[in-house]
N, C-alpha and C positions, 0 to 999 in steps of 0.2 A: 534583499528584495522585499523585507517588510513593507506593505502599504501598498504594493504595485495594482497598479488599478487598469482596469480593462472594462471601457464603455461599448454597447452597442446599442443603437447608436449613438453618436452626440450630439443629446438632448438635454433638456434641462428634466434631472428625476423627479418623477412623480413619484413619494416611497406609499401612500397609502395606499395596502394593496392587500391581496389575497391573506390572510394568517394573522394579519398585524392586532387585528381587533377585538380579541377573547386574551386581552391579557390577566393573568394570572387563574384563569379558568380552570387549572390543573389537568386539562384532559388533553394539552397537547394542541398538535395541530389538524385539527377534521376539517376537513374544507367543506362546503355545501355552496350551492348554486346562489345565495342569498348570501356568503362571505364573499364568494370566488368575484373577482373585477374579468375574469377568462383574458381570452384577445383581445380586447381592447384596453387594457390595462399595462401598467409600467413598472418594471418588476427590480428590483435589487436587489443581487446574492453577493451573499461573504463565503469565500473561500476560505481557510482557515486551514494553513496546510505548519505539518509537523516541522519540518525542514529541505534546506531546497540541496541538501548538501549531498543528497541520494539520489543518482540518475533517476529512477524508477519515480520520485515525489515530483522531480521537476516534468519528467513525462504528464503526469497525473495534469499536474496543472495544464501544462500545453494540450491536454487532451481537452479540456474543462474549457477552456478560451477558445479553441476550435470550433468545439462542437457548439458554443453559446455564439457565436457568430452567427450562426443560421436558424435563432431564435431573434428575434428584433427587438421585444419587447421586453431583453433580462440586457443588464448592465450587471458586469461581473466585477468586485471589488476584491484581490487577493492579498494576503498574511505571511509571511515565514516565519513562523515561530522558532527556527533557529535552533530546534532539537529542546529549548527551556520550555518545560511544563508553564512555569509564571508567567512566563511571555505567551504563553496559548492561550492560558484563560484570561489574560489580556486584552487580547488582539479579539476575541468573542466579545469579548465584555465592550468594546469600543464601537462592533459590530452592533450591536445591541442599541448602543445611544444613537449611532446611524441611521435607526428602525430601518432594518435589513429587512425584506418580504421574508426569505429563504436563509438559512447557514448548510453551507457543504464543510464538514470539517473530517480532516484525517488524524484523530490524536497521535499527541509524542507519545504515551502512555497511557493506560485506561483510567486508573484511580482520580489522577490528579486532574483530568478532563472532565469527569463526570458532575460534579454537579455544576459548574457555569452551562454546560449543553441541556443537561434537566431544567435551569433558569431559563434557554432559549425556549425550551422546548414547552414548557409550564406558560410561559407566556403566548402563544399560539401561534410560532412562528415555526413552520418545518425544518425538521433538521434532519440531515443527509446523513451517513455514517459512511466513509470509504474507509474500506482495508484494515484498519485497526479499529476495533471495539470500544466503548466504555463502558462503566460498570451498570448492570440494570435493563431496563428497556424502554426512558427516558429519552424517544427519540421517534421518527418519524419510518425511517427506511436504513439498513446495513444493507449495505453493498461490497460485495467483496468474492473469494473465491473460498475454499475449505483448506484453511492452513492443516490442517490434523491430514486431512487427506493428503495431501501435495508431500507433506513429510513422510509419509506412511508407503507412497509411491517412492521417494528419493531413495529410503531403507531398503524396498524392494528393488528398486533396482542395482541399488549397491552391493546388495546380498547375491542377486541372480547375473549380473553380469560382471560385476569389479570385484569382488570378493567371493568366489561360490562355494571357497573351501575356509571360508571363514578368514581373520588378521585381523591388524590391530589401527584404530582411524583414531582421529581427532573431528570433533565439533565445534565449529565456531556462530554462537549466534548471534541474535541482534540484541535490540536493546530492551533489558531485563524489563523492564515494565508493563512492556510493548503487548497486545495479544500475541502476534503472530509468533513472538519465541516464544512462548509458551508453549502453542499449538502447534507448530513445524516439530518442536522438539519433543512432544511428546508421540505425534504421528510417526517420526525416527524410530523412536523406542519400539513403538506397533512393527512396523515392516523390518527392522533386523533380530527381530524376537527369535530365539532359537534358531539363528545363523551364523554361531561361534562368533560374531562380528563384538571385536572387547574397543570399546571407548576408552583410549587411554587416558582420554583428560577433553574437557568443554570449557570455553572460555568465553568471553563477550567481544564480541569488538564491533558491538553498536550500529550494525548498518551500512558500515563507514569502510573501504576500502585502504586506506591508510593504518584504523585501527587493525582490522585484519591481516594487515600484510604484516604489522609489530607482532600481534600475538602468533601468527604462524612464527615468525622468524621464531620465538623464545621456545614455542611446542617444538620446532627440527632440530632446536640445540638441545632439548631436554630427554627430546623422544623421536632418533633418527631412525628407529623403527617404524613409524607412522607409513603407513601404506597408503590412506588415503585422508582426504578433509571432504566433511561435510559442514558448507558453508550457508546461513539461512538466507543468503543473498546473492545475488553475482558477483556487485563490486567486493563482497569480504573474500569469495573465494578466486578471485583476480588478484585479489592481494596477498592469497594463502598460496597461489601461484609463482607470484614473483619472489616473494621469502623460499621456496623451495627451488628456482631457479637459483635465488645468488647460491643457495647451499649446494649446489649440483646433486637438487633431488628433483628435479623436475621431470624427468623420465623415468623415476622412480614411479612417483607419486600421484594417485589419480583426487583429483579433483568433483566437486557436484555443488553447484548452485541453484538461485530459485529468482525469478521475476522473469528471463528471454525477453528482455524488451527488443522490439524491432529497428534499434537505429546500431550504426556503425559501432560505436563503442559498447551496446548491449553483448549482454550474455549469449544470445542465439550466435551472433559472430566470433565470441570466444569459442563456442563448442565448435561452429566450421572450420575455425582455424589450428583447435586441436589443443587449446589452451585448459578448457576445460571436458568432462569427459558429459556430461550431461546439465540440462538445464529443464525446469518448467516454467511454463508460462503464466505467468499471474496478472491478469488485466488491470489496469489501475482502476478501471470503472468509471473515469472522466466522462466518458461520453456517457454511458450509463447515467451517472448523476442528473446531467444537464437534460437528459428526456426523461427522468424523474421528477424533473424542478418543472418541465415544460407539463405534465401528463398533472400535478398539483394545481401550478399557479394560470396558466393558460385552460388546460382541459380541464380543470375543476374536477379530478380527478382521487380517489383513494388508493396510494399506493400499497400493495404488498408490505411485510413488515420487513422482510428480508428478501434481497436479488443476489440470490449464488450465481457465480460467473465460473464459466467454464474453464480447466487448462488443460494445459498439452506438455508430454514429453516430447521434450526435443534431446536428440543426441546428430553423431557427424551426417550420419543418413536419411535424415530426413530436416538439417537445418536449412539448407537453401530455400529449400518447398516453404519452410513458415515462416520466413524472414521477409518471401516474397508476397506472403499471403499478409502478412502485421503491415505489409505498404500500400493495402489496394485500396 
């Protein structure tokens, strides 16, 4: 899906516009009423998404192309960098010679993102930061929810409802790079602190449900003690799921994920169905982004440095209620 482009509407772009004009200014992008083109101007954002290979990153974008539909004035131009670092700073980089107004990007990893987004950002065009971080504060707005927390919640409810006398789990995260395993996993650490709760072994499996369900399979041959997985995502502990079903541990073994995306195949629907034992809700921020790009390049506005987005535990008792509530 590299290059997938999404116009609103179709027109012929105007790209001079709100940020373009303070290149290499170093201070970023400040908008003032004497840059800003506001409503009446023709706007161009690059999407710049990690990979589309994650329910949760493809949500991200269909939220971003939704909610920019009912902005007139932004033509949305979208990336899959395909999980390659090279191919991220890439696909920015070509953004770039585009003279993009806006960049929304969600890094593969932090390090390796960071200085093409500083290049976007040093030249005075806003840059949006969802869900994953990069290094510094070389950016316009992060948007996102509190991985440290959401992990620190996952512990605790691990500790207070799936384990209260203490056993022994496996952790599966995402991709080593990434912020968010970092901070899921170390918020874990926080919330089963002095809860007997022994980690027999953590492993990577990238995000990716397929990777997940490999390394689960090797942890139940290795370690059919495992009592429970904690997984940094839905799709990995869906697939920490099904390795435990072929092993006929699945009524064994309780499960916990993190994103509850609201469609059929999301996490909120595996917790209803009994698949997994809990879930949180991690916004992707799409729609957040797109009234961030609007409140900049239209309202000639200064955003906030950072937008925390709210989550929620979901378990069997109260999925219906949020599944219903993520469609309204």
């Amino acid at each position: 899906m590299s290059g997938k482009h999404f116009a609103i509407p179709a027109l012929v772009l105007l790209l001079a516009a709100c940020g373009t004009t303070h290149e290499n200014s170093g201070q970023g992008a400040t908008t003032s009423a004497a840059a800003c083109e506001g409503a009446g101007g023709k706007y161009t954002i690059g999407v710049s998404q990690a990979n589309l290979s994650e329910p949760y990153r493809k949500q991200m974008d269909d939220d971003i192309a939704r909610a920019a539909r009912e902005v007139s004035q932004f033509t949305v131009n979208f990336a899959d960098a395909q999980q390659d670092n090279a191919k991220q700073v890439a696909d920015v980089e070509n953004f770039l010679t585009q003279r993009i107004d806006l960049l929304i990007i969600s890094p593969n990893e932090a390090t390796p993102l960071t200085a093409v987004v500083k290049k976007a950002y040093d030249k005075g065009i806003p840059v949006l930061v969802l869900d994953r971080k990069v290094d510094g504060d070389a950016y316009t707005q992060w948007i996102g929810a509190d991985n440290v927390d959401i992990g620190r919640q996952a512990g605790q409810y691990l500790a207070d409802e799936i384990l209260p006398q203490g056993g022994k789990i496996a952790e599966i995260r995402g991709l080593a790079g990434s912020t968010p395993a970092k901070e899921r996993q170390d918020g874990f650490a926080k919330g089963i602190e002095g809860r007997g709760i022994d980690i027999v072994t953590t492993v990577d499996g990238d995000w990716l449900r397929e990777k997940g369900q490999q390394q689960a399979d090797a942890i139940f041959k290795a370690h059919p003690e495992i009592q429970a997985v904690y997984a940094q995502n839905d799709p990995m502990a869906e697939g920490a799921y099904l390795a435990a079903k072929a092993a006929g541990l699945d009524q064994k073994v309780k499960f916990i994920g993190i994103d509850g995306l609201p469609i059929p195949s999301g996490g909120i629907k595996a917790v209803e169905a009994g698949r997994l034992a809990a879930t949180f809700v991690y916004p992707t921020g799409g729609r957040e982004a797109v009234a961030s790009a609007k409140s900049i390049l239209v309202d000639c506005a200064k955003p906030a440095k950072t937008q925390m987005l709210p989550t929620q535990l979901v378990t069997r008792a109260n999925a219906a209620e949020v599944y219903a509530k993520g469609n309204r």
